[in-house]
C-alpha positions in Angstrom: 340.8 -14.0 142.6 344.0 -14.4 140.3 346.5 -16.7 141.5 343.6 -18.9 143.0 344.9 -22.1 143.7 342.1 -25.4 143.7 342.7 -27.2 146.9 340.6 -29.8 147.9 338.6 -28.9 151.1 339.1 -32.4 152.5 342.2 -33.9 151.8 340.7 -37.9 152.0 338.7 -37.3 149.0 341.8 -36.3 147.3 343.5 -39.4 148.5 340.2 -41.5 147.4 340.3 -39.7 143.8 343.9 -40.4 143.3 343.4 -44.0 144.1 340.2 -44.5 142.3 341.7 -43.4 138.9 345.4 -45.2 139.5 342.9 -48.6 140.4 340.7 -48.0 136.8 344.1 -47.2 134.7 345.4 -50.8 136.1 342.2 -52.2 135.6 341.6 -51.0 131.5 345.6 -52.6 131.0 344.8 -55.5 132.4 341.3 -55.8 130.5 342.9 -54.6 127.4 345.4 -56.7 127.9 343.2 -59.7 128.0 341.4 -59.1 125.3 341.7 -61.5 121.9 341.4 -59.1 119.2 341.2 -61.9 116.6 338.7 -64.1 118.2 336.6 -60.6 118.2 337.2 -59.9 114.5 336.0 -63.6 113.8 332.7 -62.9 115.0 332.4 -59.9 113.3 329.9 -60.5 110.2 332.3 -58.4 107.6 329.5 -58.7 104.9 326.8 -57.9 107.0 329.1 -55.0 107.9 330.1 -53.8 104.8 326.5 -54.2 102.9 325.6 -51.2 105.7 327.7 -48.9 103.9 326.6 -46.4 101.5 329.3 -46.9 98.8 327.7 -44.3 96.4 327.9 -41.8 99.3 331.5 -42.7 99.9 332.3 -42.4 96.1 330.8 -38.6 96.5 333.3 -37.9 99.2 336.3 -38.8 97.2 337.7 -36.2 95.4 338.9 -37.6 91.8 340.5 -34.9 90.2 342.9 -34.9 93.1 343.4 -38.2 92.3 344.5 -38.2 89.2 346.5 -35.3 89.6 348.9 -37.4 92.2 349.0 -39.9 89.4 352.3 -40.7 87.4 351.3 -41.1 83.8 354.8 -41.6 82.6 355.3 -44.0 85.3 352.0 -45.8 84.7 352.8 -45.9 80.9 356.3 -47.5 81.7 354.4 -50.4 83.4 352.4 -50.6 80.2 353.3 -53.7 78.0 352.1 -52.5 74.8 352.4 -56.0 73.0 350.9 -57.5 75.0 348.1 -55.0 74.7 348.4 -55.1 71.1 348.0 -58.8 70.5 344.4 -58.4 72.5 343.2 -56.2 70.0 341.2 -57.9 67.8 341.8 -56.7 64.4 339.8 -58.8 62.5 336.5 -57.5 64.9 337.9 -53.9 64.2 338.0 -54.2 60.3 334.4 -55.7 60.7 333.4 -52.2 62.1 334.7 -50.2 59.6 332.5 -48.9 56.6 335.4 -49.0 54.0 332.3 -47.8 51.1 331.9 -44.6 53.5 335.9 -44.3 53.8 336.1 -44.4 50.1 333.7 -42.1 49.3 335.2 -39.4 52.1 338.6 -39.9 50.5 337.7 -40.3 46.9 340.0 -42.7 46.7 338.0 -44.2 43.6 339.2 -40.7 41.8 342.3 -41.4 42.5 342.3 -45.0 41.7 341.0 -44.0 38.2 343.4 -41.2 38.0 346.3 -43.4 38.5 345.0 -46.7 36.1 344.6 -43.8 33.5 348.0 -42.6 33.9 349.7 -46.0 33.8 347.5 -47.1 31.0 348.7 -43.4 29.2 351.9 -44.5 29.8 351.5 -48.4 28.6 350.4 -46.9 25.3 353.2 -44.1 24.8 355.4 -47.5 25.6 353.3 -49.1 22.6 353.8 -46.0 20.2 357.7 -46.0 21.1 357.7 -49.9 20.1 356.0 -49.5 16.6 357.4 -46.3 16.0 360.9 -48.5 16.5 359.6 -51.6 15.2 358.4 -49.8 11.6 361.7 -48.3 11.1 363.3 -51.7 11.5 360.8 -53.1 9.1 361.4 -50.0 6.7 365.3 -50.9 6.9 365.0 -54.4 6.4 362.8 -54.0 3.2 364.8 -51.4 1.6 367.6 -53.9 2.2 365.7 -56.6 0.6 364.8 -54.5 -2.1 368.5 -53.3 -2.4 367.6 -49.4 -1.8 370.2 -47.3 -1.1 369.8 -44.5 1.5 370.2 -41.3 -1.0 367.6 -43.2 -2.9 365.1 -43.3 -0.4 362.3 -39.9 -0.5 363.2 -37.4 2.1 360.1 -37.7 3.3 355.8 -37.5 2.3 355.6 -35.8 -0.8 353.6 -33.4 0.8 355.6 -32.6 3.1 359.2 -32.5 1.6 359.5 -30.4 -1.6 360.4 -32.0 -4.7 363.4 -29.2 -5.4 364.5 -26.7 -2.9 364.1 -23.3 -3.7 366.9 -21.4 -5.0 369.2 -19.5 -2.3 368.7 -22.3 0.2 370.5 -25.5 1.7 369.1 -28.3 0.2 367.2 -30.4 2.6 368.7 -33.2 5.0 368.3 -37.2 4.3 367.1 -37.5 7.7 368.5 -41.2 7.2 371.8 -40.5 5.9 372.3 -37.1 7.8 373.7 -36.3 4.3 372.0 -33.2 2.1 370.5 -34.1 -1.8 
């Protein structure tokens, strides 16, 4: 039966069938046609519509991670205004939060606070030695000036220190003063 071609056995109903669906073709353009799509869509209850969905079920459909891989994070940050972000930060509400006794205590910054006072207070008092060390020689000068001393007068040093006569063989000892020997 290849090659079998479907011929109508009666040629009127072919004719009828051929006129029948040219007549409904004319008839759906001209309905169509006539039809007010808005005035439909104004008697549509959208709400009523919409509260028939399952959004939770439609949320399980989408697929997020494909989402957000189609996403343009260095174009999304470029539309980012981040002053104006910034000055909506409340700082004041953040500072609140924090427990600075807890931060402290994780950083030992109170160790290091006392670390650093006792260095600069080190330091104060070398500064203090420096200044009476300087301010007693200026005194010492002074008074051997009022007292009309000359330098070679003047003890080398504590007699406990400084010999009273150098042993034999040696340089005799320095006027630390003068710079000048006995």
């Amino acid at each position: 039966m290849s090659g079998y071609i479907d011929v109508s056995p009666n040629p009127i109903n072919d004719r009828l069938e051929r006129m029948a669906q040219s007549i409904a073709e004319r008839v759906a353009h001209l309905v169509i046609d006539s039809i007010d799509l808005n005035a439909i869509l104004e008697r549509i209850d959208v709400d009523g519509l919409v509260s028939r969905v399952d959004a939770d079920a439609l949320i399980d459909r989408v697929d997020v991670e494909k989402i957000v891989e189609r996403v343009d994070v260095e174009k999304l940050l470029e539309r980012v205004d981040v002053n104006a972000l910034v000055e909506r930060v409340d700082v004041r509400r953040l500072v609140d939060q924090l427990d600075i006794e807890s931060l402290v205590a994780q950083t030992e910054l109170g160790s290091i606070i006392a670390r650093s006072t006792s260095g600069v207070a080190s330091e104060v008092l070398d500064v203090i030695r420096a200044q009476s060390v300087g301010l007693d020689d200026f005194f010492a000068r002074w008074t051997n000036r009022v007292l009309r001393r000359t330098a070679e007068a003047l003890p080398l040093g504590p007699r406990t220190l400084v010999p009273v006569a150098p042993p034999s063989g040696t340089a005799p000892p320095v006027n630390v003063r003068t710079g000048n020997g006995q």
